[in-house]
N, C-alpha and C positions, 0 to 999 in steps of 0.2 A: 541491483548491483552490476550485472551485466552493459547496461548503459552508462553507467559513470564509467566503468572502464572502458567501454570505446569510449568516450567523449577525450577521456584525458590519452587515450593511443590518438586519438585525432590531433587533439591541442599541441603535444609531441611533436608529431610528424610536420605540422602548421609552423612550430616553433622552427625548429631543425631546417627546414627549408627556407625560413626566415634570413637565418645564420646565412647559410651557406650564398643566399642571393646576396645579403648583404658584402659578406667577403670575396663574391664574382662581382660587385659595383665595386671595392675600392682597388683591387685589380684591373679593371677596366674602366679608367676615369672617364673617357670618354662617354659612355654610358650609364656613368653611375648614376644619375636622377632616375633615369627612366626604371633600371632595376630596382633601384629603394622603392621608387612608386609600386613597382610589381611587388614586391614584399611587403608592403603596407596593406597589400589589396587582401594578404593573407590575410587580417586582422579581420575584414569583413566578410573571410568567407568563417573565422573562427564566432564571427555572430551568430551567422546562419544554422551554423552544426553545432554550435555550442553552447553559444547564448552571450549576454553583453559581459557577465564577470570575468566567462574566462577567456573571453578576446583582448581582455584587460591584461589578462593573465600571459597570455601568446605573446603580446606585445612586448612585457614585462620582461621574460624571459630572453625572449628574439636580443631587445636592446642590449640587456646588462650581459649576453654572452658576445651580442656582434660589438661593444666597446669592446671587452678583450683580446678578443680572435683579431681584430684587423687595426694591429697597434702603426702598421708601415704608411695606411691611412686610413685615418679616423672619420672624414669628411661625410662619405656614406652614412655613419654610423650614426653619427653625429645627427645628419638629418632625420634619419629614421625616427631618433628618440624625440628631437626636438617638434615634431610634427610630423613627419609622412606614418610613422610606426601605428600612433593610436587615435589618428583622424580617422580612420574609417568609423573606427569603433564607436568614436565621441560622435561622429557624424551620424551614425544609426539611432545614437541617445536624442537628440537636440531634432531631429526629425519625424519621432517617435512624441515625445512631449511638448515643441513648442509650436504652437497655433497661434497665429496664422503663418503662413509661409515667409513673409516679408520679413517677419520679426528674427525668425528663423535665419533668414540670411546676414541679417544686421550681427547679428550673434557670432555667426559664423565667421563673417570678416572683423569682425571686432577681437576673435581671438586670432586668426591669421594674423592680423595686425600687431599683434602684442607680441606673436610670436617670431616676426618678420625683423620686426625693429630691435627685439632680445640681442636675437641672430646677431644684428646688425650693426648693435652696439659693444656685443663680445667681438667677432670679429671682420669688422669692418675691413682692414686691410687685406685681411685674406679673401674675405666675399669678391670685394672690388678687383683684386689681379687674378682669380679665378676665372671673373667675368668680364677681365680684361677690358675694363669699362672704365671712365671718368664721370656715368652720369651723376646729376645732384639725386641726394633724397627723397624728392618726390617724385623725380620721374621712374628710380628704382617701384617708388610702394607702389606708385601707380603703375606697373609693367607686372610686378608680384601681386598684385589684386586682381590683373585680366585672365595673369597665366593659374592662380589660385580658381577663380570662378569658373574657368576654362575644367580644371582637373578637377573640380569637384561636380560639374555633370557628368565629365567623363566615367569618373567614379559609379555614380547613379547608375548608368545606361549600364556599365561594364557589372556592376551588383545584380541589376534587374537581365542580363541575359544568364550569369551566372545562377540563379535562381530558375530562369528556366529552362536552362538548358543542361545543368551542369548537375546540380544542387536536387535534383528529383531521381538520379538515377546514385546517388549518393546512400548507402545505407548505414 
């Protein structure tokens, strides 16, 4: 009994800090990718201490309070739920289960992909004067598949120092 209640005081504390990064990103536009990404990273530390449900769960919660909390801008918000929020988590899944590695990665931009052009196709005009850009199409997916492959090692490396350096002295 003792452990499920640290687990879900953990999942809390993971959740809540979610929130609050989320609503310091759309406060600080300039910033705001870089903070959803820190917040997202929660989801994978809510793996490690918790396990893959209720990182699910972290996630779940983080989203549908940081949609409400940060109505003045959604964008952060927005991202988190669309993809930064429960990649890590899916990323632990899909790493964990699929062999070989190559296939693994196919998978992985195959859902970036889906999830890029979603984005892209809801709001297109918004993405575009955000990014104060006139590229076409491809040269967007292809700029979002380097910087995607790019964040998803950094991901890795930044899980695997968290693990040993963080996550051992964690009770």
């Amino acid at each position: 009994m003792r452990k499920s209640v640290k687990t879900l005081a953990r999942c809390a504390l993971l959740a809540a800090l979610g929130v609050v990064l989320n609503y310091l990103a759309s406060a600080l536009p300039l910033a705001g990718i870089a903070i959803v990404a820190v917040a997202g990273f929660l989801t994978a530390a809510a793996v490690i201490h918790a396990g893959l449900l209720q990182a699910f769960a972290v996630f779940g919660v983080t989203a549908a309070l940081s949609l409400l909390l940060t109505a003045q801008n959604l964008n952060p918000a927005l991202l988190y739920t669309a993809f930064l929020g429960y990649y890590p988590a899916l990323k632990s899944f899909l790493e964990r289960k699929i062999r070989p590695t190559p296939l693994c990665w196919v998978i992985k931009l195959l859902l970036f992909n889906a999830v890029f052009a979603l984005l892209f196709l809801i709001s297109a005009q918004i993405l575009l004067s955000q990014l104060g850009t006139q590229l076409p199409w491809a040269a967007l997916q292809a700029l979002g598949n380097i910087v995607f492959v790019v964040y998803d090692i950094g991901l890795s490396r930044l899980i695997g120092f968290y693990i040993r350096r963080v996550a051992i002295h964690v009770k």
